[in-house]
C-alpha angles and dihedrals in degrees: 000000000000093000084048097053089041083052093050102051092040082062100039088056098046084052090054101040085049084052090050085056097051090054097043094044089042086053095049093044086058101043088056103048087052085061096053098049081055093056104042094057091043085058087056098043088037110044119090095213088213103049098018097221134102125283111227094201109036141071116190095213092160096075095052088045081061092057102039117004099203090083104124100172142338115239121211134173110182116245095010129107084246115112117119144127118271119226131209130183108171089185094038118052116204104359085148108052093090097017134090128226087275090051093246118130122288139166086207093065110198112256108263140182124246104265089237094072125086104200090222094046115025123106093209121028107201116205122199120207138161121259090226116189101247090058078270117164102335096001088087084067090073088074093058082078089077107066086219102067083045094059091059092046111035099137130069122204118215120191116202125166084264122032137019101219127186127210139195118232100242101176138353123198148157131231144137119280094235108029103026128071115320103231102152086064096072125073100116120046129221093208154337091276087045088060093039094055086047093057092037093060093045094058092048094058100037119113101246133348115280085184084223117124134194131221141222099256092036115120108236129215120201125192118192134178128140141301129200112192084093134024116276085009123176133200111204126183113196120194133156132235117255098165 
């Protein structure tokens, strides 16, 4: 009986142990196809086809809005791993949060922007990624916690069809989706005290001073992914645009 009971449990472990390996192998396989999908469309936005080298000032959205026209910007922080498209479906809130470039599944997502902000108008341009383990798409955010990691990336680059604008990290913070600061409300001011509360509130909770400030009439940028020190926790990084 005993031999039985030993047989069994052996069994029942390496079942579990085989099942251990399919989910970690699945996960893996589709962590890295959905690496390969980012860097597939970075070589097309990236490569410049004469020299074959990459170019440091431009973004050929135009090519990817011919593949998938729901492109709304590229996002780049030099010498991050941050450099990705950036999504938008106004009727559609957050299509991308499990889905890849070529709308297909993906545990990855693709970063987006809130389907409230128009990227011409609004005072405040949120932007949604994964926190994803491997400081991958919005992983690399977690750094911005220690000043001097900020002090060596302090601006973000933001593609759009039109325009290549650059921003200065003016706050970053933590806080809970639901009973902390309600960040993901504002992206067109009311007026000029509504901005200025907004700003205000950003620079009391972030992490350390930036001594950068940001003014009623500034077009704000705001990146947001997870945080896991608290439940429903949010890491946000706030800068403002100066290009």
């Amino acid at each position: 009986m005993k031999k039985i009971l030993f047989i069994t449990l052996v069994i029942m472990l390496v079942s579990i142990w085989l099942i251990s390996i399919c989910f970690i192998y699945k996960d893996q396989k589709e962590d890295y196809k959905q690496e390969q999908v980012f860097e597939e469309i970075s070589n097309i936005v990236n490569v410049n086809k004469e020299k074959e080298e990459l170019q440091t000032n431009i973004i050929n959205i135009e090519e990817l809005y011919k593949i998938n026209n729901d492109i709304i910007g590229w996002i780049r922080i030099d010498n991050t791993n941050i450099n990705y498209p950036i999504m938008q479906t106004k009727d559609r809130p957050n299509y991308y949060l499990k889905r890849n470039f070529y709308k297909q599944y993906s545990n990855f997502g693709t970063p987006y922007i809130a389907e409230n902000c128009n990227i011409e108008e609004s005072d405040n341009l949120i932007i949604y990624g994964h926190h994803i383990k491997g400081k991958r798409l919005f992983g690399e955010l977690e750094n911005y916690k220690s000043k001097k990691y900020y002090n060596n990336h302090k601006n973000i680059n933001f593609y759009t069809i039109k325009e290549k604008a650059e921003y200065e990290i003016i706050a970053v913070f933590k806080t809970s989706v639901y009973t902390g600061f309600k960040y993901y409300e504002f992206y067109n001011a009311k007026d000029e005290r509504e901005f200025n509360a907004f700003v205000k509130k950003c620079k009391e909770l972030s992490f350390y001073d930036t001594n950068k400030i940001a003014e009623y009439g500034d077009k704000l940028i705001t990146l947001s992914t997870c945080e896991y020190s608290s439940e429903n926790g949010r890491l946000v990084v706030v800068a403002k645009k100066i290009s």
